[in-house]
C-alpha positions as CSV (number, residue, x, y, z in Angstrom):
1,X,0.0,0.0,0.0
2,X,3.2,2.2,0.6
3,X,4.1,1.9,-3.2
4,X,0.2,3.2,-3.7
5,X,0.3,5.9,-1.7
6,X,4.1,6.6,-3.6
7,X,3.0,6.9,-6.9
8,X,-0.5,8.8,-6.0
9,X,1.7,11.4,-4.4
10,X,4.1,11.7,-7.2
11,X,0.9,11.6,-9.7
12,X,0.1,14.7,-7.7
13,X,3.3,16.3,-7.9
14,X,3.9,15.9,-11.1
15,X,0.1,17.3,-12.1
16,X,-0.1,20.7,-9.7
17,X,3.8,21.8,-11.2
18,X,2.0,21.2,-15.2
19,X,-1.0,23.0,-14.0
20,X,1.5,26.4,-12.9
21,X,3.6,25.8,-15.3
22,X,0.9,26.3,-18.4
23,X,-1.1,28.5,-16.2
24,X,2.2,31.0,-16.6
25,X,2.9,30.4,-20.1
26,X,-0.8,30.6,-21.1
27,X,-0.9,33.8,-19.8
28,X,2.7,35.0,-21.3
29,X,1.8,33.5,-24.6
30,X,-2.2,33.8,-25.2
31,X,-3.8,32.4,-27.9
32,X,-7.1,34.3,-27.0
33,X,-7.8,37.9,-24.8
34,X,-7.3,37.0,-21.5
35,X,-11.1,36.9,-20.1
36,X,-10.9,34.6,-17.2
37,X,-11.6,36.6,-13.8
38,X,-11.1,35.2,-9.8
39,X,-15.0,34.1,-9.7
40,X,-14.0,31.6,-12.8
41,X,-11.2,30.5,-11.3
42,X,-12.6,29.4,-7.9
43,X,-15.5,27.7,-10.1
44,X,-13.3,25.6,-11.3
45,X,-10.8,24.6,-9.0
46,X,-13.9,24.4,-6.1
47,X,-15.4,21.4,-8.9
48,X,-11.6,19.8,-9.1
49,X,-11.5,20.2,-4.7
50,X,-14.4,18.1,-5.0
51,X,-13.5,15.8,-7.5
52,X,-9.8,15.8,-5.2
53,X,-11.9,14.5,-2.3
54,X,-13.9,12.3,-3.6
55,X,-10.7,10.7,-5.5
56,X,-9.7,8.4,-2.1
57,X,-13.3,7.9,-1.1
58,X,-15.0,6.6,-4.2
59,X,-12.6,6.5,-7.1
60,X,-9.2,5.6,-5.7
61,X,-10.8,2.2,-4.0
62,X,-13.1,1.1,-7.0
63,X,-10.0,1.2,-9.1
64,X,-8.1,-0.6,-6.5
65,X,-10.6,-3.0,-6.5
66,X,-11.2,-3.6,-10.0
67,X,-7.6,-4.2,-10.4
68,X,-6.7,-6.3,-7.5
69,X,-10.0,-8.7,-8.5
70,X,-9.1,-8.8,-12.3
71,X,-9.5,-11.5,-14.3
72,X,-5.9,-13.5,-14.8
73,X,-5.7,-14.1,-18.0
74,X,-3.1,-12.0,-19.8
75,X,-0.4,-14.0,-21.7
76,X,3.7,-13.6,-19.8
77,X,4.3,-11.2,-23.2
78,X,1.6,-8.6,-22.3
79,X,4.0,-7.4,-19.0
80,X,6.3,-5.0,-18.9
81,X,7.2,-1.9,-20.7
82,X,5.4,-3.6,-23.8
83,X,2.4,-4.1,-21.6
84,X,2.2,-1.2,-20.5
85,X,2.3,0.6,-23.9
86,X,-0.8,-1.8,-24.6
87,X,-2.8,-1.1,-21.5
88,X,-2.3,3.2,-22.8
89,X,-3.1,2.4,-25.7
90,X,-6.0,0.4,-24.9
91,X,-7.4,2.6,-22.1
92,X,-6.7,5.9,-24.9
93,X,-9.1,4.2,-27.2
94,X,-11.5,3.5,-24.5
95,X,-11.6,6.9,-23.2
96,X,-12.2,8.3,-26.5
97,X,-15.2,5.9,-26.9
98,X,-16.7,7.2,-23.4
99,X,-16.1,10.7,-23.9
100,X,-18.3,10.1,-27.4
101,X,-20.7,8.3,-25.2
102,X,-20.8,11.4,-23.2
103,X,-21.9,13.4,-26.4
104,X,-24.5,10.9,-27.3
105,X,-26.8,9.9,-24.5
106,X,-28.6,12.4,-23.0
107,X,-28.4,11.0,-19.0
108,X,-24.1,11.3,-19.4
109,X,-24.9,14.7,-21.4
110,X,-25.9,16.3,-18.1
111,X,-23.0,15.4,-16.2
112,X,-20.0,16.1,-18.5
113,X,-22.1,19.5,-19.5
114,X,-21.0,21.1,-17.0
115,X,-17.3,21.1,-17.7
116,X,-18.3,22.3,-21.8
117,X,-20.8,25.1,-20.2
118,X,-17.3,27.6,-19.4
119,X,-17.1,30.1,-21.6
120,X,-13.1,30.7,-21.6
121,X,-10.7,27.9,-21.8
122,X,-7.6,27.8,-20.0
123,X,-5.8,25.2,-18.3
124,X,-8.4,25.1,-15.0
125,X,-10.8,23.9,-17.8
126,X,-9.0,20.7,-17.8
127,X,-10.0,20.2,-14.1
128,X,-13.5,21.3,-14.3
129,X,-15.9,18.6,-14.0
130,X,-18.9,16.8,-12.6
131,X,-18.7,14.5,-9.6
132,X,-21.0,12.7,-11.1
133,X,-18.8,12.2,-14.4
134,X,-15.7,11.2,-12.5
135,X,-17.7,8.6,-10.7
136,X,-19.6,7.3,-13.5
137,X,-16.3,7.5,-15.3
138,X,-14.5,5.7,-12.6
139,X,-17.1,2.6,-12.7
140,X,-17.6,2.1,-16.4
141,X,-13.0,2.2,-16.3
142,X,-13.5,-0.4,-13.5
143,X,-15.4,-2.9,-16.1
144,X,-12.6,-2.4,-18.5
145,X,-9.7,-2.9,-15.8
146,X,-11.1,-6.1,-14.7
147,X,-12.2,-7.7,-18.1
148,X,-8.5,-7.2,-19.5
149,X,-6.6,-7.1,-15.8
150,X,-5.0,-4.2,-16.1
151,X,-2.5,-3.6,-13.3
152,X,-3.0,-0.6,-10.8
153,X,0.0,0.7,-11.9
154,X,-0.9,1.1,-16.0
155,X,-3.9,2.8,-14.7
156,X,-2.3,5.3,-12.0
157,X,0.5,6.2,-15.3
158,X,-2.4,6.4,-17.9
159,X,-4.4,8.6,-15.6
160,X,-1.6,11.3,-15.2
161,X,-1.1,10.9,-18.8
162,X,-4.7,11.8,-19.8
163,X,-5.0,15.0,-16.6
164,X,-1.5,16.3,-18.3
165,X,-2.7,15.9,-21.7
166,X,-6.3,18.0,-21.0
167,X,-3.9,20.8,-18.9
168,X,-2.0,21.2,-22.2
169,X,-5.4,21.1,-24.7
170,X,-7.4,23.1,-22.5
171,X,-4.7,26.0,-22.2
172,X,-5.1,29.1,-23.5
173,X,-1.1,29.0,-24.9
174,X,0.0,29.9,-28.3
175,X,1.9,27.7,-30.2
176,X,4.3,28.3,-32.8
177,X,1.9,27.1,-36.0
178,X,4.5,24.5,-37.3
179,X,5.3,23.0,-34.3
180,X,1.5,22.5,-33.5
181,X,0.9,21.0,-36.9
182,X,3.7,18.6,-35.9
183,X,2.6,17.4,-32.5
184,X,-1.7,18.1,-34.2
185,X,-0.5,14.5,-35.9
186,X,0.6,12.4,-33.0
187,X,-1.1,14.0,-30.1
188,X,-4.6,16.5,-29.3
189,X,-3.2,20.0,-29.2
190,X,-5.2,23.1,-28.3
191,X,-5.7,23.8,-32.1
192,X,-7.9,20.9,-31.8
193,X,-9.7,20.2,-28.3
194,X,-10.8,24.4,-28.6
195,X,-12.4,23.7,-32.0
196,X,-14.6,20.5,-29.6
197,X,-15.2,23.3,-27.3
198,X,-17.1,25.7,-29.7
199,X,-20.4,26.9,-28.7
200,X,-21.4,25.4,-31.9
201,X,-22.9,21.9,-31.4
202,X,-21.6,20.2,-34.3
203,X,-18.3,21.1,-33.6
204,X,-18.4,20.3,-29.8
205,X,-19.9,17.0,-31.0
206,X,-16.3,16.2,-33.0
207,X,-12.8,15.7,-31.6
208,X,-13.5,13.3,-28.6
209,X,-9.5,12.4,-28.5
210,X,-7.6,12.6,-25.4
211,X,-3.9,11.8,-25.2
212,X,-3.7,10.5,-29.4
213,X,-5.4,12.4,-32.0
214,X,-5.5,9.2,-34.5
215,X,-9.1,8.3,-33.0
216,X,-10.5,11.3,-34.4
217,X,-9.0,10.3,-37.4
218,X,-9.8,6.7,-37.5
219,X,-13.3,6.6,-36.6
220,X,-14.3,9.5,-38.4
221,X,-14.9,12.2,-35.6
222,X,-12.7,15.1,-36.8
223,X,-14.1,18.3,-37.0
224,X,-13.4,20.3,-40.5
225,X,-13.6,23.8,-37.9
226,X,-10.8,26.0,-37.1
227,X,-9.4,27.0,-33.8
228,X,-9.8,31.0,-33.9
229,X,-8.7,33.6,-30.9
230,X,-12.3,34.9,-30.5
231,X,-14.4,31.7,-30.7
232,X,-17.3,31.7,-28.8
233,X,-16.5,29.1,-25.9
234,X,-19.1,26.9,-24.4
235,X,-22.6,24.9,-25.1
236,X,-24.6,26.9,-27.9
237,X,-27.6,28.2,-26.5
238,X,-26.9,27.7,-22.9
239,X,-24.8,30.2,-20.4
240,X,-22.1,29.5,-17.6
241,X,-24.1,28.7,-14.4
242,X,-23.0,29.6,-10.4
243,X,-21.0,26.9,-9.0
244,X,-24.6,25.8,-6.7
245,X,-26.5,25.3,-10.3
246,X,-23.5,23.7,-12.1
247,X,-23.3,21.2,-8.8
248,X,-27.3,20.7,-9.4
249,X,-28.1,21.1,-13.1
250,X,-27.4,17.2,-14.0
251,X,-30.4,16.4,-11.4
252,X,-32.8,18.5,-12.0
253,X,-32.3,19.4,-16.0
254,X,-34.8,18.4,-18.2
């Protein structure tokens, strides 16, 4: 459990000095007009404190379990560094597949809402969402870490993979246009995860990747829009809500 505890704090670490570190440049090098204000701000980061204590309640231990109770039946080659690559792989694709989800049924549409219903995108974006999402989240992963018996540790390395990834999509930096074409064909860059953000439904219904931006690609989910500096940000026809009515809108929304 010591090892556990080890890498969770190190998985914290390594996420808090990514989150100042883009919040600095983001605001050094701004793609758009700095709007964000200190009411924003402690919107989001009061939904990540939640989401931050809930983590060892709810999330931390159905993960646990799932992977401690897995089914045993990987081959001796699917271990190690390889496996590992695998299980990133694997748990990329299903991520990509659930965040679609999210777009598509209604009842997951009024969780992960409320992280699409802010209206400026910076790097607290990446930390703004649901309780109910991260849960629901946590037990649909759960099925998939026990059906292929994914090891703890895959899943504590793809998880600060996929928070560092949204931190660097969600920021509000600038990019030298070459070198974001570059990294646009390996991995999600801003110049694509702002475009899924547009108040403009069929665009925020396009460009589901997370970590890789081949899923886009492969299954057919690219958007054809264009990330611009004043882009309306946020759900078309809906406005940003207090922190009380984003905590209460997936329960009462019709």
């Amino acid at each position: 459990m010591n090892w556990l505890l080890q890498l969770l704090a190190s998985k914290g670490g390594i996420i808090v000095s990514a989150l100042v570190a883009l919040m600095v440049l983001e605001r050094a090098f701004p793609m758009a007009r700095v709007r964000s204000n200190i009411i924003r701000l402690m919107r989001n980061f009061s939904l990540a404190g939640i989401n931050a204590l809930l983590g060892p309640l709810i999330v931390i231990p159905i993960t646990v379990y799932a992977a401690g109770f897995a089914l045993q039946w990987r081959p001796e080659w699917w271990s190690g560094w390889f496996g590992l690559a695998i299980d990133l792989l694997i748990l990329d694709c299903w991520i990509y597949f659930w965040h679609r989800l999210n777009h598509k049924l209604p009842f997951l549409w009024r969780f992960h809402e409320v992280h699409h219903l802010d209206e400026n995108l910076d790097a607290s974006s990446a930390l703004r969402f649901h309780f109910g999402e991260v849960v629901l989240s946590s037990l649909v992963r759960a099925i998939v870490i026990f059906l292929l018996g994914v090891p703890i540790k895959s899943v504590l390395v793809f998880e600060t993979l996929v928070t560092l990834a949204a931190i660097f999509h969600h920021s509000n930096i600038r990019l030298p246009q070459q070198l974001e074409k570059l990294l646009a064909l390996i991995i999600v860059t801003p110049s694509i995860h702002w475009v899924h953000h547009h108040a403009l439904r069929r665009d925020t219904d396009s460009n589901y990747s997370t970590i890789l931006s081949i899923w886009d690609r492969v299954f057919g989910s690219v958007s054809l829009g264009t990330r611009e500096s004043e882009m309306l940000i946020g759900v078309e026809g809906v406005q940003e809500q207090s922190l009380l009515r984003l905590i209460l809108r997936p329960f009462y929304k019709a």
